[in-house]
C-alpha positions as CSV (number, residue, x, y, z in Angstrom):
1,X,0.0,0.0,0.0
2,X,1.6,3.3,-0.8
3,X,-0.3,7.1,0.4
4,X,0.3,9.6,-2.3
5,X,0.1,12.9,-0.4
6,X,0.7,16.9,-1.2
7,X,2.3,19.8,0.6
8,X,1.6,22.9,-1.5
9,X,1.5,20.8,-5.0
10,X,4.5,18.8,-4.1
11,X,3.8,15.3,-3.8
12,X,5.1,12.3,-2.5
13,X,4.4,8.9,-2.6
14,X,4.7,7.3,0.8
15,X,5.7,3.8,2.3
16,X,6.5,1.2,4.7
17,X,9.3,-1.1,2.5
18,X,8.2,-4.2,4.5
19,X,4.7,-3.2,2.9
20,X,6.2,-3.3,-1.0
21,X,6.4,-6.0,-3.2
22,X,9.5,-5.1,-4.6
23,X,13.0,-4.1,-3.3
24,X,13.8,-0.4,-3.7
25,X,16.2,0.7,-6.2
26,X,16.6,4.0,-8.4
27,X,15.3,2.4,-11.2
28,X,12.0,1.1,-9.5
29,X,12.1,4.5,-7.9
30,X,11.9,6.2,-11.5
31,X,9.0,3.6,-12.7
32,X,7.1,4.3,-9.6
33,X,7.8,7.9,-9.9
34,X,7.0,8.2,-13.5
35,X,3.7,10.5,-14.4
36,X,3.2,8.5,-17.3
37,X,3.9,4.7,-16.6
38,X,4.3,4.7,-12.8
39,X,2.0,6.2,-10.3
40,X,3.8,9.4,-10.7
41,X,5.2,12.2,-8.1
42,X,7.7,14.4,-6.6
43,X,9.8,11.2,-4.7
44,X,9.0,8.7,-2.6
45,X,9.4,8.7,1.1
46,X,10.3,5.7,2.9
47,X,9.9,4.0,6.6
48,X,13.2,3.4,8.3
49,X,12.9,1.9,11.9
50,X,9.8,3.2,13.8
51,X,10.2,7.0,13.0
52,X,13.1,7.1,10.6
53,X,13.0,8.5,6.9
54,X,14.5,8.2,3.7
55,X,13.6,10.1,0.8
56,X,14.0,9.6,-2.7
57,X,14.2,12.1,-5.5
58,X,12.1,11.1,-9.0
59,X,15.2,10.3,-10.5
60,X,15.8,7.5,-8.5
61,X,18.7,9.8,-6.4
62,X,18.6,10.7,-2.3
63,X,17.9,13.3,-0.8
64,X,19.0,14.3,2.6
65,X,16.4,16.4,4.1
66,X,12.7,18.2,2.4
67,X,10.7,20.5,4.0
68,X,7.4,19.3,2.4
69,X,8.4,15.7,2.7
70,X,9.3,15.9,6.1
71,X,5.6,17.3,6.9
72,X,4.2,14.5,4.6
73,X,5.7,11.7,6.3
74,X,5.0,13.4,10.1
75,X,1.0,13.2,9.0
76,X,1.4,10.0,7.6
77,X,3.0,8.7,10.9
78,X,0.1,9.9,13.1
79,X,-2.8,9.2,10.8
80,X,-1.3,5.8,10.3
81,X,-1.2,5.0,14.0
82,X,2.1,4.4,13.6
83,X,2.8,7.2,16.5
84,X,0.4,8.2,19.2
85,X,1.2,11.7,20.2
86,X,1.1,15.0,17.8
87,X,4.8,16.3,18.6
88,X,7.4,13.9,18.0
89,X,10.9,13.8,16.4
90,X,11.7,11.9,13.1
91,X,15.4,11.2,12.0
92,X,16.2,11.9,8.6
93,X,20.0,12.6,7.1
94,X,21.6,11.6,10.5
95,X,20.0,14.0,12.8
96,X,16.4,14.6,14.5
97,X,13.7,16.8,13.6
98,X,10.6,17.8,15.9
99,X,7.3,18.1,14.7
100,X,3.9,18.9,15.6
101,X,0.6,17.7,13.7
102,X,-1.9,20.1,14.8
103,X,-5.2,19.4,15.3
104,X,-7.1,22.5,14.5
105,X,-6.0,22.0,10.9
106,X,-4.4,19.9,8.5
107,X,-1.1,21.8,8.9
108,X,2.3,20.2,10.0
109,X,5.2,22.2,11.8
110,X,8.6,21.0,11.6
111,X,12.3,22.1,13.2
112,X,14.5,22.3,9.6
113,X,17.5,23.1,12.3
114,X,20.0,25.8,11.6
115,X,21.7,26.8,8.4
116,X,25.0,26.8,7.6
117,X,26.4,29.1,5.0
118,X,29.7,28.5,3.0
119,X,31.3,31.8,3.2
120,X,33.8,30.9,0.7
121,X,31.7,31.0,-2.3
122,X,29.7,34.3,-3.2
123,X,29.1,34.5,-6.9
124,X,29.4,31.3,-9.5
125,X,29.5,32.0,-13.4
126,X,27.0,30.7,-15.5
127,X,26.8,31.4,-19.3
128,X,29.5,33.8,-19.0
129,X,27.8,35.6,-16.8
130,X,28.8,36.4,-12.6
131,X,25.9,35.4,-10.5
132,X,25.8,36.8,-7.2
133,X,24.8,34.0,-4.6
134,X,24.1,32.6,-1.1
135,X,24.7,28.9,-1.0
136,X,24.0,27.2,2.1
137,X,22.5,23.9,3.6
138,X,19.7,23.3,5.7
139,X,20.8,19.5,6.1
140,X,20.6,19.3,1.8
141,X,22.7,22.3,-0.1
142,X,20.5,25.5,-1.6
143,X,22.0,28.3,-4.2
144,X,19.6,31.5,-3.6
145,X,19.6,33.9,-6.3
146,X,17.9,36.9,-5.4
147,X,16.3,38.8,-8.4
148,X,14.2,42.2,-8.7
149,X,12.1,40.1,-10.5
150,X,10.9,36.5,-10.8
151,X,10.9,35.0,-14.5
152,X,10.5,31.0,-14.8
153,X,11.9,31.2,-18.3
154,X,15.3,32.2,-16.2
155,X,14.7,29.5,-14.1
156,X,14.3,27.0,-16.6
157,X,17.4,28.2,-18.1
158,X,19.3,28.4,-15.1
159,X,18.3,25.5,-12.9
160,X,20.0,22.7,-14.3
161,X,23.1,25.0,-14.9
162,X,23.7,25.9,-11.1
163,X,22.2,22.2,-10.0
164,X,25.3,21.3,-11.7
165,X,27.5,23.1,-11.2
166,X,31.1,22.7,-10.4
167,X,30.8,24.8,-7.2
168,X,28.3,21.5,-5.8
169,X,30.1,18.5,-6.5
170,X,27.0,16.8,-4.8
171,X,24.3,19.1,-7.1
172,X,22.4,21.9,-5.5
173,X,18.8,22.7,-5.4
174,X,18.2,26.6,-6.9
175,X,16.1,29.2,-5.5
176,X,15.2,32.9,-7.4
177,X,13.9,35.0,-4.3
178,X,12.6,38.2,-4.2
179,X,12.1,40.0,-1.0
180,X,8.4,41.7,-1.4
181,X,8.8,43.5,2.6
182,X,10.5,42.9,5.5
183,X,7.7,39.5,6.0
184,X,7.4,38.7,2.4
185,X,9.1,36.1,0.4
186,X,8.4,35.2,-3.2
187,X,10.5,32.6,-5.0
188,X,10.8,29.9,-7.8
189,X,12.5,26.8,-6.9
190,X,14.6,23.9,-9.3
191,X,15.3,20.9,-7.2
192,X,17.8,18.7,-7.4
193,X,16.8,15.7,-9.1
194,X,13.2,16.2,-10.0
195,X,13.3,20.1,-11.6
196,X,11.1,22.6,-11.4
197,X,8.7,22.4,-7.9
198,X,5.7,23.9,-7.3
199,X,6.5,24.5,-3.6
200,X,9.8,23.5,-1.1
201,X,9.7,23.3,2.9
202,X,13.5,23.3,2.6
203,X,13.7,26.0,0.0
204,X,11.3,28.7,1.4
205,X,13.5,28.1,4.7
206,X,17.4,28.3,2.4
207,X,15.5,31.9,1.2
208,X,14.5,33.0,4.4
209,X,17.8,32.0,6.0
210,X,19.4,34.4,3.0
211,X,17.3,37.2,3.7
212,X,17.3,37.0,7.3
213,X,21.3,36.9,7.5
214,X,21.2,40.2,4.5
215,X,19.3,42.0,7.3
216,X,16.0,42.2,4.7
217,X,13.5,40.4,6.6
218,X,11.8,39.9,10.2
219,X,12.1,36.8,12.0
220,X,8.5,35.5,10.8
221,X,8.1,35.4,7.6
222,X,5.3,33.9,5.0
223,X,7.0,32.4,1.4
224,X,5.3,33.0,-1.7
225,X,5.2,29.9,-4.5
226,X,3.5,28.7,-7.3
227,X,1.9,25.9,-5.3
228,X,1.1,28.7,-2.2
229,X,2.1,29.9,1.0
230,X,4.7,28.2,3.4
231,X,5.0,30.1,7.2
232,X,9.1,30.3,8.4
233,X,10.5,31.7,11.6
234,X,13.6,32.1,12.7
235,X,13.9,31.4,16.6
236,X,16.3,33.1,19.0
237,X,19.3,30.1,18.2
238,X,18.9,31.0,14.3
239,X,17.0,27.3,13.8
240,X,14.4,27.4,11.4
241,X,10.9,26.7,11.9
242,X,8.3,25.9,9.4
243,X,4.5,25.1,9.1
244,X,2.1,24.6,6.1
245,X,-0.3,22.2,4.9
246,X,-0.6,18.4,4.1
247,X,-3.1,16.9,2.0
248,X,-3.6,13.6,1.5
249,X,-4.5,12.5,-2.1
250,X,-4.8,8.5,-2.2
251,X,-4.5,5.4,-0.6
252,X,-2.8,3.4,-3.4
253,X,-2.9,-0.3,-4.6
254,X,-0.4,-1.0,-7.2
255,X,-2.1,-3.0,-10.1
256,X,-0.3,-6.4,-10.7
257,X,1.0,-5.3,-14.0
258,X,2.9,-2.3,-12.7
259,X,4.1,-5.3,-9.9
260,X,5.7,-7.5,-12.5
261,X,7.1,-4.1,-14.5
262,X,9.0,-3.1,-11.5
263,X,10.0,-6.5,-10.6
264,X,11.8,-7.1,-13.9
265,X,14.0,-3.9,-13.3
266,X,17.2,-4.4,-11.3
C-alpha cells in the first residue's frame, strides 16, 4: 500500500518497504515515480525503523532532508497510527527533527534546524555571466539567487546549470527569491533531481535564511510559491521553523502489472 500525499502541489508517494512487493532501487524509484507509466510524483518517502526517513528524488537519487516531505511523512506517521502523540521527532540525514501535527487544521510544523552558509563562495558563473549567490545547507545544499524580479523562463534556463554546477560537486537545489517586505518572500525553486517544484519546505526556509542573515526580513516570515504559501520563523538560536499544509491525495494499490514491471527492473 503506498499514500500519495501533497504539501503545497508537491507530492510524495509514501511507504513502509516491508509493505512493498518489490525491493527499492533507483530504477523502481523512476517507474514508480514516473507520471506517465508509474504512479507518478515528486519522490518517494520511505519508513526506516519506527520513526526514521528516507527520501527519494524522481530520479531515482537521495535526498538528505525536504521540508514538504518531512511534513508529509510526520501526518502519515500519526494518521497511520504508527505514532500516538502529535509532537514527535523523526530522523532523517543523521539528525532529528521535531514536529507537531496540529489538530485544529491539517497543517504540519517541523524544526528544519539551523543553516549553515559557506562563506567561501559568493558568486558562481553561468553562461558567462557572474551570478551573485548565497549557497547554504539546511541538512541538503540550496544556491539562492535573489532577483528584482521572478521569470520562470530564467529558471528554466538556469536550474540545471547551477544544479550542476562545479561549485556542488553533490548538485544543488536553486532558488530565485525576491524579498516583497521585511515579512514577504516570493521565489521559484529547481530541485535537485526532480526540476522545477511547485512549492519547497526546505527552500522557502534556504530563502529565508538568506534574507534574514542580509538583514531584509523579520524573523517571521510567510513564502510566496506557485503551489502557495509556506509560514518560516527564525527562533532566537537562528533554527528554522516551518508550518504549512498536508493533504492527503490517495490510498494506493499498485495493479499487478505495474508489480511485475518493477519487478523485472534491477
Amino acid at each position: 500500500m503506498l499514500t500519495r500525499s501533497h504539501g503545497l502541489g508537491n507530492d510524495y508517494l509514501v511507504a513502509d518497504p516491508a509493505e512493498l512487493p518489490f525491493a527499492v532501487s533507483p530504477q523502481r524509484v523512476r517507474r514508480l515515480c514516473d507520471r506517465h507509466v508509474g504512479v507518478g510524483s515528486d519522490g518517494l518517502l520511505l519508513l526506516e525503523g519506527t520513526r526514521g526517513l528516507r527520501i527519494l528524488n524522481p530520479d531515482g537519487s537521495e535526498a538528505e532532508k525536504s521540508g514538504n516531505g518531512l511534513r508529509i511523512f510526520a501526518r502519515w506517521l500519526f494518521d497511520t497510527r504508527r505514532v500516538d502523540a502529535r509532537s514527535f521527532t523523526i530522523r532523517v540525514g543523521g539528525a532529528e527533527a521535531a514536529v507537531t501535527v496540529h489538530a485544529d487544521d491539517a497543517t504540519v510544523t517541523v524544526d528544519m534546524g539551523r543553516p549553515t552558509f559557506r562563506d567561501d563562495l559568493s558568486a558562481i558563473q553561468v553562461d558567462g555571466r557572474q551570478l551573485a549567490v548565497s549557497a547554504l545547507s539546511i541538512g541538503n545544499p540550496h544556491c539562492v539567487i535573489f532577483r528584482q524580479e521572478l521569470d520562470v523562463t530564467e529558471l528554466r534556463r538556469l536550474g540545471p546549470l547551477v544544479e550542476h554546477h562545479p561549485a556542488f560537486p553533490n548538485r544543488t537545489n536553486m532558488q530565485l527569491a525576491h524579498v516583497a517586505d521585511r515579512r514577504t518572500v516570493d521565489l521559484l525553486i529547481w530541485e535537485r533531481g526532480a526540476g522545477e517544484t511547485r512549492a519547497s519546505g526546505s527552500s522557502s526556509c534556504a530563502v529565508v535564511a538568506a534574507a534574514y542573515r542580509a538583514g531584509l526580513v523579520d524573523t517571521e516570515v510567510t513564502a510566496r510559491m506557485p503551489g502557495g504559501e509556506l509560514a518560516v520563523r527564525v527562533d532566537a538560536q537562528g533554527c528554522l521553523w516551518q508550518r504549512g499544509p498536508v493533504e492527503e491525495i490517495a490510498r494506493i494499490t499498485l495493479s499487478p502489472e505495474l508489480i511485475e514491471h518493477l519487478q523485472a527492473l534491477p
